[in-house]
C-alpha positions in Angstrom: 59.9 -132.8 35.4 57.4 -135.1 33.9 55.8 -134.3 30.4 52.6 -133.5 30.7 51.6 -133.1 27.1 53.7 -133.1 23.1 53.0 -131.8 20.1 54.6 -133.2 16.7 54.7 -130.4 14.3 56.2 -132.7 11.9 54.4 -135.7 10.1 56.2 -139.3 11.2 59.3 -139.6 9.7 59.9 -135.7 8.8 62.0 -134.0 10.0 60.9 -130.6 9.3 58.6 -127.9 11.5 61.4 -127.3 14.0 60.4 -125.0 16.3 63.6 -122.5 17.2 62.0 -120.1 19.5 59.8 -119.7 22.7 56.3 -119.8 22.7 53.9 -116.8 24.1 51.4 -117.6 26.2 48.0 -115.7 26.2 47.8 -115.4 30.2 44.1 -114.7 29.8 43.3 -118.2 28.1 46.1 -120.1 28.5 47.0 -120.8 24.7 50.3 -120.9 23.2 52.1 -119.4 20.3 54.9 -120.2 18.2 56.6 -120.0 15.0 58.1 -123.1 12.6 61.0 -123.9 10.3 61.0 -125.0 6.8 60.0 -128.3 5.4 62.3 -130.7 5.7 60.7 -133.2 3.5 60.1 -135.9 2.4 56.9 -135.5 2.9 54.3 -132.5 3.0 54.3 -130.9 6.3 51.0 -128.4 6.9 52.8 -126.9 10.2 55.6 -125.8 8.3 57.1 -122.4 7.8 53.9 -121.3 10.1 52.2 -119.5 13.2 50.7 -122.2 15.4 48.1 -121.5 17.7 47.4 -124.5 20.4 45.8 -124.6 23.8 47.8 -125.6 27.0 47.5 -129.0 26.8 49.1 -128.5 23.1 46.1 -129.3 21.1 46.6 -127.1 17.3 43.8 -124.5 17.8 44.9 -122.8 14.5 47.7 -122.0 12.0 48.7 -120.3 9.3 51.2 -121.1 7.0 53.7 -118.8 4.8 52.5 -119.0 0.9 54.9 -120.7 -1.2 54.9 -117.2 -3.1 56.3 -115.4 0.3 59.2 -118.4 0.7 62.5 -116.7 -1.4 63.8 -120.0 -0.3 63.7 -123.4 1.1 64.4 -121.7 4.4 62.2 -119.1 5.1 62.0 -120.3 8.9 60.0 -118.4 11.5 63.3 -118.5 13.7 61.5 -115.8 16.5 59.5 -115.7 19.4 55.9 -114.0 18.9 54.9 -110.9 20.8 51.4 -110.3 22.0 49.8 -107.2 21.8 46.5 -105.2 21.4 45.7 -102.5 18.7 42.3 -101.0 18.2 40.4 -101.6 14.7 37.6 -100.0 13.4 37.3 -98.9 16.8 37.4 -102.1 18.8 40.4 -103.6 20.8 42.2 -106.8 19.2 44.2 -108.8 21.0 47.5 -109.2 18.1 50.1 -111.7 17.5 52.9 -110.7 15.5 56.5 -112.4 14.6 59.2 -111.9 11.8 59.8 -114.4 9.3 63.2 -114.8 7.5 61.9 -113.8 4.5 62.6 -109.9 6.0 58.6 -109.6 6.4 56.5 -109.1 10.3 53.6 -110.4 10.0 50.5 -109.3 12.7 47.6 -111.8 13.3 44.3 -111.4 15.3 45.5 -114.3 18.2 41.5 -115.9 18.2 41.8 -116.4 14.0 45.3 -116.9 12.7 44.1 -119.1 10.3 42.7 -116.2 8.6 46.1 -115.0 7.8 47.8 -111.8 8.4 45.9 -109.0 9.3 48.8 -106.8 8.3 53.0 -107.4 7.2 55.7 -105.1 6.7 58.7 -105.3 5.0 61.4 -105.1 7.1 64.7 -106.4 5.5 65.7 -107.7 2.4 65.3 -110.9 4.2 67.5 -114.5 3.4 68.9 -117.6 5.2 72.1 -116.3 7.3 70.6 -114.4 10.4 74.8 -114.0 11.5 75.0 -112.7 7.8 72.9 -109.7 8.2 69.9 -111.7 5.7 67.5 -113.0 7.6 65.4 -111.3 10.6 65.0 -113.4 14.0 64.6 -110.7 16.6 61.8 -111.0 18.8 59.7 -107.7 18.6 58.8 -105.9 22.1 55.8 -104.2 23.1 55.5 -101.7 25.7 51.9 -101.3 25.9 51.4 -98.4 23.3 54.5 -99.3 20.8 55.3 -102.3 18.8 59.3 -102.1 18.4 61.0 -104.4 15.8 64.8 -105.0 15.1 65.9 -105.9 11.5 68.8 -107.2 9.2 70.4 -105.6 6.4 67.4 -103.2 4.4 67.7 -100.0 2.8 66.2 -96.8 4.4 65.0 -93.7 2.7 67.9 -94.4 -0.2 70.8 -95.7 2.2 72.0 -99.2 2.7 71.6 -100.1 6.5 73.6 -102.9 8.4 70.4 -103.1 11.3 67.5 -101.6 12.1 64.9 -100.6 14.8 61.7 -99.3 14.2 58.3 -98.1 15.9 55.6 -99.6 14.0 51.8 -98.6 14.7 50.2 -101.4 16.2 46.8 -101.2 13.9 48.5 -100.6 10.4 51.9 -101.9 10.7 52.9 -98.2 9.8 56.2 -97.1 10.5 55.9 -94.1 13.5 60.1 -93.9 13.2 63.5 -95.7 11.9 66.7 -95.7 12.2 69.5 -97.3 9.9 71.8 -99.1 12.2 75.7 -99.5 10.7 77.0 -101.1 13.3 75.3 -104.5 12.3 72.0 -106.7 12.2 70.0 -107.0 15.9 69.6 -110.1 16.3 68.4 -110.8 20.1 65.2 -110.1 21.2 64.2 -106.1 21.5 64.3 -104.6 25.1 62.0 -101.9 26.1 60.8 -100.2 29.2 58.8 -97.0 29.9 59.9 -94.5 27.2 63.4 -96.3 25.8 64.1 -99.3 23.8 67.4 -101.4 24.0 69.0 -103.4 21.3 72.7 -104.7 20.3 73.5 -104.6 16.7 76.9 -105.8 15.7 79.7 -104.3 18.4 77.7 -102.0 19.8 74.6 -101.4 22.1 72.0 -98.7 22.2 69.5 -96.8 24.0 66.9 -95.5 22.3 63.9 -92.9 23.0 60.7 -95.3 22.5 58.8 -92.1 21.6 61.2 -90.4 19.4 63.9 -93.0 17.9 66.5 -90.7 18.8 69.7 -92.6 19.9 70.0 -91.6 23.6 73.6 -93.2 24.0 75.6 -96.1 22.3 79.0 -98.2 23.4 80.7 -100.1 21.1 83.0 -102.5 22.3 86.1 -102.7 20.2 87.1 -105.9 21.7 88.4 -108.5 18.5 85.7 -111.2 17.9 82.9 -108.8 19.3 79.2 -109.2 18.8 76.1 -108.2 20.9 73.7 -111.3 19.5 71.9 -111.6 22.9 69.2 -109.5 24.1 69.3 -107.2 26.7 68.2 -108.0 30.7 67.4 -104.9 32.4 67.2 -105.0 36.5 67.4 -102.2 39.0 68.5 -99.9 37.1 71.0 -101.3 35.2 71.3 -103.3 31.4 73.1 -106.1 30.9 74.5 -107.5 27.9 76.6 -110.1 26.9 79.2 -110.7 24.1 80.7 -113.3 21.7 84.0 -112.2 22.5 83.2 -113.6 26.1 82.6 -110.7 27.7 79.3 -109.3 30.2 79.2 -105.7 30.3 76.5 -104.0 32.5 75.5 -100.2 32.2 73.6 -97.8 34.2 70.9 -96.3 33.1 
């Protein structure tokens, strides 16, 4: 239990740069990744509203930090995890790092030169400060090896306003493959997927979903008062579990 090493992403006597989700961790070289909250003031704070990039002993490596022109508002937090991934460019395989801010954007780095900025972003939601709200994506994106999945807030989609999202997006581009407007409400846990389906809850209900196709494969919604799937999704032997905010744990078979 004893620190080994700390990082202040904040300037002494901030109190900004908060740091809301996991980090990745490159297993190949050991470095970490993570997003950042908003400035906090009352001073400038370069790590910030940013994707930082440090190596295990939690030296900064890199970062990149949203423009001021990107920020609707004085908090546009990266409030996710980041997902690692690979996509091939110009015929060569990059090793990606992508996250959602809450400004309703992903945004895909190359891991070995964030500071370069992204290499791609995609509009995902109309974005905002109330994740619970529906305005402001926080779901951690999953990759299952050839697909890059991503759950979203409230957007509109192809002329229809959508409580939630979740979307294939093409690892090299940031292309969309497939979509689906979600009514039952915003995802906000972390994206599930295994071999050929992708799981998600969005408001009162869960879903199953073909990883190849979009198409909804099943769906329960749980008409319990007070409920809400915010959580993501643990999938073992066979079977997904999921909790609630009205108290409950529900567990399905696949």
């Amino acid at each position: 239990g004893t620190v080994q090493h700390t990082l202040d992403t904040a300037p002494s006597g901030c109190m900004g740069a908060s740091v809301w989700g996991s980090p990745a961790v490159d297993p190949a070289t050991g470095d970490l990744y993570f997003g950042t909250g908003n400035n906090a003031g009352p001073c400038t704070e370069p790590l910030a509203v940013a994707l930082i990039q440090t190596d295990s002993s939690l030296n900064v490596l890199s970062s990149w930090q949203v423009p001021a022109s990107q920020q609707p508002n004085k908090d546009s937090d990266f409030g996710s995890t980041p997902t690692l991934f690979t996509a091939k460019l110009n015929g060569v395989v990059h090793q990606i790092v992508g996250l959602p801010n809450k400004n309703g954007t992903y945004y895909a780095f190359d891991s070995s030169a964030i500071s370069n900025g992204p290499l791609w972003q995609k509009r995902i939601s109309g974005g905002g400060a109330c994740p619970e709200c529906g305005k402001a994506d926080i779901s951690p994106s999953a990759w299952d090896g050839q697909h890059l999945f991503i759950g979203g807030e409230k957007a509109s989609i192809s002329g229809v306003t959508c409580a939630g999202s979740i979307r294939s997006l093409r690892p090299s581009t940031g292309g969309t493959a497939w979509v689906d407007c979600l009514q039952s409400g915003p995802v906000l846990g972390a994206v599930t997927a295994v071999p050929g389906v992708v799981f998600v809850g969005a408001g009162d209900t869960v879903y199953g979903i073909s990883a190849s196709t979009g198409a909804i494969l099943w769906s329960y919604q749980d008409t319990t008062s007070g409920s809400t799937f915010w959580g993501a999704l643990s999938i073992s032997d066979g079977q997904v579990y999921a909790g609630n905010q009205d108290g409950n744990l529900y567990a399905f078979h696949t």
